[in-house]
C-alpha positions in Angstrom: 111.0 -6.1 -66.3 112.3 -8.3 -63.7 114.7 -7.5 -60.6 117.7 -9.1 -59.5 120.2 -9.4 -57.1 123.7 -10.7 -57.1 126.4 -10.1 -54.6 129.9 -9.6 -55.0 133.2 -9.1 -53.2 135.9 -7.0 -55.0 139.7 -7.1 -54.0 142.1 -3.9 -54.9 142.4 -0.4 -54.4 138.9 -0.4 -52.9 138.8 1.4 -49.5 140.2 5.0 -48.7 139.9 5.9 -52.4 135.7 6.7 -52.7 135.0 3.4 -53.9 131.5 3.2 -52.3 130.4 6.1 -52.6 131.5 5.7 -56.8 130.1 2.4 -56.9 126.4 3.4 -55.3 126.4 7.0 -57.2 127.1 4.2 -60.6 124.5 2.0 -59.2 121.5 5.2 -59.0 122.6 6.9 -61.7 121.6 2.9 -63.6 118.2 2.8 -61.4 119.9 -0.2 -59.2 119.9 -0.2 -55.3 123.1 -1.0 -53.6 125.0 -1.7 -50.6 128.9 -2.2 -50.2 130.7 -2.4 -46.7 134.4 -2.3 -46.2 136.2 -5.2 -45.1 137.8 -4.8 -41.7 140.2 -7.6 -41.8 141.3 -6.5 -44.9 141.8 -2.9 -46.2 141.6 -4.3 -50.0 138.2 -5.5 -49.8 134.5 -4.3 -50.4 131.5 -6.7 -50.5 128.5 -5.3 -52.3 124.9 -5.8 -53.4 123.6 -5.0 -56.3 119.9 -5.1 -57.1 117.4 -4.3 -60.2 117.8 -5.1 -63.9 120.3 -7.2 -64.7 121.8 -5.7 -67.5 122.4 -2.3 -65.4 124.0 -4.4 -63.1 126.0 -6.3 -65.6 127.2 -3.3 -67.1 128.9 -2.2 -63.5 130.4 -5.4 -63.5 132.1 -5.1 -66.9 133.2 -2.0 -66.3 134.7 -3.0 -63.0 136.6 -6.3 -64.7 138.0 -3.7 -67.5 140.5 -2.7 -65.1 140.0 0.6 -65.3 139.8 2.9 -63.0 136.5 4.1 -61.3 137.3 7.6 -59.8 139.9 10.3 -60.2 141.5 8.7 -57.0 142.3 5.9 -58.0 139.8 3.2 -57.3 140.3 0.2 -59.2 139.3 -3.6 -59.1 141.9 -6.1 -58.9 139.6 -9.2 -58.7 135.8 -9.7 -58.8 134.3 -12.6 -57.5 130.1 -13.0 -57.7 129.0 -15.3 -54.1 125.6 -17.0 -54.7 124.8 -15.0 -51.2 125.8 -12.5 -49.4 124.1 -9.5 -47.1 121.1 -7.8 -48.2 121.6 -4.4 -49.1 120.1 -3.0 -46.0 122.5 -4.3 -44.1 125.6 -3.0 -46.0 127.7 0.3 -43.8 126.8 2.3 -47.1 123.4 2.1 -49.1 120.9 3.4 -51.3 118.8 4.9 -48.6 122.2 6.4 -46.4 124.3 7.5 -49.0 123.7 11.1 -49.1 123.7 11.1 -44.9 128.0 10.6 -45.1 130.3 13.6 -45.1 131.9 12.5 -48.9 134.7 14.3 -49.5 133.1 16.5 -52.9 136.8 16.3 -54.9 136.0 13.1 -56.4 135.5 12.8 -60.2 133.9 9.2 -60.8 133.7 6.8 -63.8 131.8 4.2 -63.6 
């Protein structure tokens, strides 16, 4: 089984709502390691990493361009656009390895 990585940025209702923590808990619970950083020039943006099998990855993707919403706060994707680069996943604000080290609010039901 081979590994991939692709990189993304996501425009919407993407930051205050969970949507990193939803998108790496989605990512683990599909074996994938992820980062995803916030966008500090503009509160409706996320980049993000994903990295593993591609169909695991392809399936957050889908799920993400269904329009639907991720969590029980409302995060949803507006537009998704895949970058041929982008930053590995080490050097994203939240990943794999840091997750569980933030201070999540625990009243989130997620989705994806």
């Amino acid at each position: 089984m081979s590994t991939t990585t692709r990189y993304f940025t996501v425009c919407g209702k993407v930051q205050a709502v969970m949507f990193r923590q939803t998108l790496l808990r989605g990512a683990g619970k599909r074996g994938l390691k992820a980062g995803a950083s916030n966008s500090a020039q503009n509160k409706n943006e996320v980049t993000f990493t994903l990295s593993g099998q591609n169909s695991a990855i392809q399936e957050i993707v889908d799920f993400m361009k269904s329009g639907k919403a991720l969590n029980d706060w409302g995060a949803q994707v507006a537009e998704l656009v895949e970058t041929s680069t982008g930053k590995p996943i080490e050097s994203h604000q939240v990943t794999s390895s840091n997750v569980d080290q933030f201070h999540w609010n625990p009243d989130v039901t997620m989705y994806l």
